[in-house]
C-alpha positions in Angstrom: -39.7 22.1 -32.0 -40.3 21.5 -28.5 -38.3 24.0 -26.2 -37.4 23.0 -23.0 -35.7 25.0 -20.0 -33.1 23.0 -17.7 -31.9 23.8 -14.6 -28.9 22.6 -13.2 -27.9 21.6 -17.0 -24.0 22.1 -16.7 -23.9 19.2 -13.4 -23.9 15.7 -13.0 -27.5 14.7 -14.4 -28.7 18.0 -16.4 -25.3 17.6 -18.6 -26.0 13.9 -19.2 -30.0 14.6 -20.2 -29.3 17.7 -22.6 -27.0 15.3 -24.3 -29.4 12.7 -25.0 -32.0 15.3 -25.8 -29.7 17.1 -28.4 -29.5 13.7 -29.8 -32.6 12.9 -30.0 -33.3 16.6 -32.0 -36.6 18.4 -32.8 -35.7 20.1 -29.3 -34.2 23.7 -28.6 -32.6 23.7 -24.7 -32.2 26.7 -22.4 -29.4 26.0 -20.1 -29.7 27.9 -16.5 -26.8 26.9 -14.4 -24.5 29.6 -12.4 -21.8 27.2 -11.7 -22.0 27.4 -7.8 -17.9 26.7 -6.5 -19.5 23.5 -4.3 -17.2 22.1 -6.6 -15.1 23.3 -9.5 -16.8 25.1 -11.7 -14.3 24.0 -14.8 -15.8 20.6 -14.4 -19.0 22.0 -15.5 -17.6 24.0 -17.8 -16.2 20.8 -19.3 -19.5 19.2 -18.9 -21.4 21.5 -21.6 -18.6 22.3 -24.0 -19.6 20.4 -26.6 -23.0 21.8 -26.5 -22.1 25.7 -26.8 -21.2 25.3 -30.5 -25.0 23.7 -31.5 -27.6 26.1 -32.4 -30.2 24.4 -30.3 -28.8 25.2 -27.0 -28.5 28.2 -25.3 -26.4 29.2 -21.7 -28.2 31.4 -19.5 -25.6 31.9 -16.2 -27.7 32.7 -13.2 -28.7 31.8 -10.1 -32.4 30.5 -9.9 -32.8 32.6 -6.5 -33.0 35.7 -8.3 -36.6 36.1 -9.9 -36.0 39.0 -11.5 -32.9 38.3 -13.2 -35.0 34.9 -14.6 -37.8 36.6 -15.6 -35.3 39.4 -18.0 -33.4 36.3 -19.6 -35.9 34.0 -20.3 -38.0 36.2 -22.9 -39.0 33.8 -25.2 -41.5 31.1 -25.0 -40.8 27.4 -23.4 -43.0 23.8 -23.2 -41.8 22.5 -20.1 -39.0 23.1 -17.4 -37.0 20.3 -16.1 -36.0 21.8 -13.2 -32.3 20.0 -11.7 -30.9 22.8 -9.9 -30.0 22.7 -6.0 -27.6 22.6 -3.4 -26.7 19.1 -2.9 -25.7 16.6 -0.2 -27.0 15.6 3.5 -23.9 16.6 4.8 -23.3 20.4 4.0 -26.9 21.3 4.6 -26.3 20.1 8.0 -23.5 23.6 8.4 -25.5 25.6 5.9 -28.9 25.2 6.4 -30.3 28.6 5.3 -28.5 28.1 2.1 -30.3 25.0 1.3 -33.4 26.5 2.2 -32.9 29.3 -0.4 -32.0 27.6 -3.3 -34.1 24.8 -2.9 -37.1 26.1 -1.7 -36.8 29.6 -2.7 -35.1 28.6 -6.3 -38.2 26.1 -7.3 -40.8 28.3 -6.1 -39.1 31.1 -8.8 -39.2 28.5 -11.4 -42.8 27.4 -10.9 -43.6 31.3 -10.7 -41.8 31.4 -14.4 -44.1 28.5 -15.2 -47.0 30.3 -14.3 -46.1 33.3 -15.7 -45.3 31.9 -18.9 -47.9 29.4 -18.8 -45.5 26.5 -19.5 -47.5 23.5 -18.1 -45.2 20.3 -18.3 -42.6 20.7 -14.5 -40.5 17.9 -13.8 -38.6 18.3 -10.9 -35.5 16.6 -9.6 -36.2 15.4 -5.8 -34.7 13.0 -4.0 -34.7 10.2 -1.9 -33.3 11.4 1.0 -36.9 12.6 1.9 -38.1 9.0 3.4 -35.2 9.6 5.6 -35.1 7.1 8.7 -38.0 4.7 7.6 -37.4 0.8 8.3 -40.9 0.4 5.5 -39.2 -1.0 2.6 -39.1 -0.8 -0.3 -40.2 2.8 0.3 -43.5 3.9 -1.2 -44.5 7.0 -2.8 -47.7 6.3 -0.8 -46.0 6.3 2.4 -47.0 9.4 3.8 -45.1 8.3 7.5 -42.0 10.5 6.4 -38.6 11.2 8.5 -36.4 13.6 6.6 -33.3 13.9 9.0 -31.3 16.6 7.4 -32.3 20.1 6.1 -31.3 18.8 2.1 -34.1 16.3 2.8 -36.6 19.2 4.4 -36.1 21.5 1.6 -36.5 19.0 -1.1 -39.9 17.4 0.5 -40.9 21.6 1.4 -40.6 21.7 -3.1 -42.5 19.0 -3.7 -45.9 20.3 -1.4 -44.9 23.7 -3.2 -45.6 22.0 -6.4 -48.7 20.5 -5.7 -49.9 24.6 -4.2 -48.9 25.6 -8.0 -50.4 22.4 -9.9 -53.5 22.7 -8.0 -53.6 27.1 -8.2 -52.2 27.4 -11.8 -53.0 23.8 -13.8 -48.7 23.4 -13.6 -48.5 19.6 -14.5 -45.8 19.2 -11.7 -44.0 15.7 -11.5 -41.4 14.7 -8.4 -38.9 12.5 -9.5 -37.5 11.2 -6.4 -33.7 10.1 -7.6 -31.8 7.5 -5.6 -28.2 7.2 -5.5 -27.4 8.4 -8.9 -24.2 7.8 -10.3 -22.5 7.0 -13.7 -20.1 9.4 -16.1 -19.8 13.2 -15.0 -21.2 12.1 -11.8 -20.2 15.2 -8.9 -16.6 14.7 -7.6 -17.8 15.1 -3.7 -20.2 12.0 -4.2 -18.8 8.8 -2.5 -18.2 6.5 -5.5 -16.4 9.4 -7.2 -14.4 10.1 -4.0 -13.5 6.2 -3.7 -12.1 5.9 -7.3 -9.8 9.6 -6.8 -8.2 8.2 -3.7 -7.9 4.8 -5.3 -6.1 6.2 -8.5 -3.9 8.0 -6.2 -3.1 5.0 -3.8 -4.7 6.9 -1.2 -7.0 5.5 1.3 -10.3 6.0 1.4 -12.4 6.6 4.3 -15.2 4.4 5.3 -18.0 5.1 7.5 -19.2 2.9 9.8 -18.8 -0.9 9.3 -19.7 -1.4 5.6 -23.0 -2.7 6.0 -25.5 0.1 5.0 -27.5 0.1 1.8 -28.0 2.2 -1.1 -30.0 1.6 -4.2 -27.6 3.0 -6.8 -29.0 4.2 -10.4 -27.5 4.3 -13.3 -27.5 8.1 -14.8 -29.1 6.8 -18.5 -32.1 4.7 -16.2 -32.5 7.9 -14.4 -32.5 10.3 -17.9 -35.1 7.7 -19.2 -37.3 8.5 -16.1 -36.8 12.0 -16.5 -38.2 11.6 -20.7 -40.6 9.6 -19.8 -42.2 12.0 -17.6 -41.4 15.0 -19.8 -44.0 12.9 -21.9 -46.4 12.2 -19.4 -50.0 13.7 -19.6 -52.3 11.3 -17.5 -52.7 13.4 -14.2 -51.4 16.8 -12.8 -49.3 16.0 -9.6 -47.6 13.0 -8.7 -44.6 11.6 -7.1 -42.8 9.0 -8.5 -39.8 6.7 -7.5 -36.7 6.6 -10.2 -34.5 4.0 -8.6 -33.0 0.4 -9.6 -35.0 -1.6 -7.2 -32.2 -3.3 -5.0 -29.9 -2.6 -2.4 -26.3 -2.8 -2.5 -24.6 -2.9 0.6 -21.3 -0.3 1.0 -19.0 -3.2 1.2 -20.7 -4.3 -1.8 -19.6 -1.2 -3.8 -15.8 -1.2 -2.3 -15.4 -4.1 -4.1 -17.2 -3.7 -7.3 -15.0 -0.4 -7.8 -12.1 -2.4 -7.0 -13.0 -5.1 -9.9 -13.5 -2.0 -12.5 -10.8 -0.4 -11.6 -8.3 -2.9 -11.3 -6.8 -1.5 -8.0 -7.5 -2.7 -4.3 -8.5 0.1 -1.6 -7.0 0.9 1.1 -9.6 1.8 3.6 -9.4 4.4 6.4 -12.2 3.6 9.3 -14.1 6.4 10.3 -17.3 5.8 12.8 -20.7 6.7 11.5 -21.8 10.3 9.9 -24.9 12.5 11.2 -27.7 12.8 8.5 -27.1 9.5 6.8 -29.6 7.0 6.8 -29.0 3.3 6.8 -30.8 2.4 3.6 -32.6 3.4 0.7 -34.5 1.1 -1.0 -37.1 2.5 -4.2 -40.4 0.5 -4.8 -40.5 1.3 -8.9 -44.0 -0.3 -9.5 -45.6 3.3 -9.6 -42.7 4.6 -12.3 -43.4 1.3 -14.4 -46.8 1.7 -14.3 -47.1 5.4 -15.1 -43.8 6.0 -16.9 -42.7 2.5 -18.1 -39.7 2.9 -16.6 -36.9 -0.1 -16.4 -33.9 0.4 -15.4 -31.7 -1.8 -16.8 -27.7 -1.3 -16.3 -26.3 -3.7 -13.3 -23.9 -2.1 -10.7 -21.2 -3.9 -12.4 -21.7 -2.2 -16.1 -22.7 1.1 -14.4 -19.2 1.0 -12.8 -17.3 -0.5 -15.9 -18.5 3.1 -17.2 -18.1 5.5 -14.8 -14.5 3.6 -14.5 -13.3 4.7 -18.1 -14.7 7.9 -17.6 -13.2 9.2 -14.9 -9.3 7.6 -16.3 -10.4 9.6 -19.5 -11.3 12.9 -17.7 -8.9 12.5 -14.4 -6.9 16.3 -15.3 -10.3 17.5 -14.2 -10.4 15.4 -10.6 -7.4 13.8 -10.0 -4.8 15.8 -7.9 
């Protein structure tokens, strides 16, 4: 039985992959999540509650900055990590820096010290792609070394990725960056944009739109990322690379307004705001390294993406909608 720890496994992405892997069986999953109050914790509660009752998953609450407290609770033996947990968002690591810094830096290097320790030799780690920052190259390359992070959620997520290539190249860690763009889809976080949009939207609230509509995101379906994320918990070829898990095209913000609009059946009303610090104008993922090394295809169009994040978040709006 292949035994697998996950960090971050009560959010947005690390609920949605321990379902599919408890689906999937012939796996035990170790949990680590310390439901951080970015946002309520009861939504991750409600996340994993149909997990707690199977005999192949197991909750350890704590927070991956304390080594110590890692080291006590995981006492048995693992195959891989799959490591999700971090502060999130370009915004908030704008007024808390230090934090991010800490948990993103800090909390990986603990987890590749468990690695090492434990000599578990399969990391996959959840980084993002707000590292390529302002870069007018697209679509960006892994093998664009050129980089322009422009917010401290961006530094401490590239400063985890050159920390796993120290451990791959010190310990034999396998260590694989997974650099996610825009994820969305069912459970996604309720401070992300599209989530925000369909609250307000439910409410007959307006919603606030930065700048004029016209930037670009390349928006992933959460079960294209998940089968990025297997693919590379399966992936022997090489010790350290960095991969791109994105959909491969570019939806502008206007774009999305109206998509959400179709899925929900309700028309927005918009509140104009002027650009915010730390976002970028685009993102944009070249995917011809993750097909190549991962046969990854992503496969679920914006509109079917939102069709099911739509009936997810009527099902589940006692959690979000105020």
């Amino acid at each position: 039985m292949n035994k697998i720890i996950v960090t971050g496994g009560a959010g947005f992405i690390g609920s949605n992959l321990i379902k599919r892997l408890l689906d999937m069986g012939n796996v035990h999953i170790t949990c680590i999540d310390n439901f951080d109050p970015f946002y309520s914790p009861k939504v991750k509660e409600n996340n994993i509650a149909e997990f707690l009752s199977s005999p192949y998953f197991r909750l350890v609450r704590e927070d991956i900055r304390n080594l110590d407290e890692l080291r006590e609770k995981l006492d048995g033996e693992y195959d891989s990590i799959i490591h999700l947990a971090a502060k999130a968002g370009v915004r908030p690591s704008i007024q808390f820096p230090l934090e991010y810094q800490l948990v993103n830096v800090i909390g990986t290097q603990n987890l590749l010290e468990i690695a090492k320790d434990k000599n578990i030799k399969q990391f996959v780690f959840g980084s993002s792609s707000s590292i390529y920052g302002i870069n007018p190259r697209v679509p960006w390359s892994e093998s664009d070394l050129d980089l322009d992070p422009i917010s401290p959620y961006a530094s401490s997520k590239l400063s985890a990725e050159y920390i796993g290539r120290v451990y791959s190249n010190l310990y034999g860690i396998r260590f694989l960056a997974l650099r996610f763009f825009t994820v969305y889809g069912p459970g996604q976080r309720p401070d992300l944009a599209i989530h925000k949009f369909a609250k307000f939207m439910m409410n007959d609230e307006p919603i606030t739109k930065y700048g004029d509509g016209s930037t670009l995101r390349d928006y992933t379906f959460v079960q294209d990322i998940i089968d990025g994320i297997l693919s590379a918990l399966n992936y022997e070829k090489s010790l350290y690379e960095i991969i791109n898990i994105g959909n491969n095209r570019q939806v502008s913000l206007n774009e999305l307004i109206a998509t959400l609009e179709e899925v929900m059946d309700v028309k927005a009303k918009i509140k104009q705001l002027g650009e915010q610090p730390g976002d970028v104008k685009q993102t944009y993922a070249n995917i011809s390294k993750a097909q190549k090394l991962l046969q990854y295809n992503p496969s679920t169009s914006l509109h079917e993406g939102l069709a099911a994040f739509a009936k997810w978040v009527k099902a589940t709006d006692k959690l979000f909608i105020k």
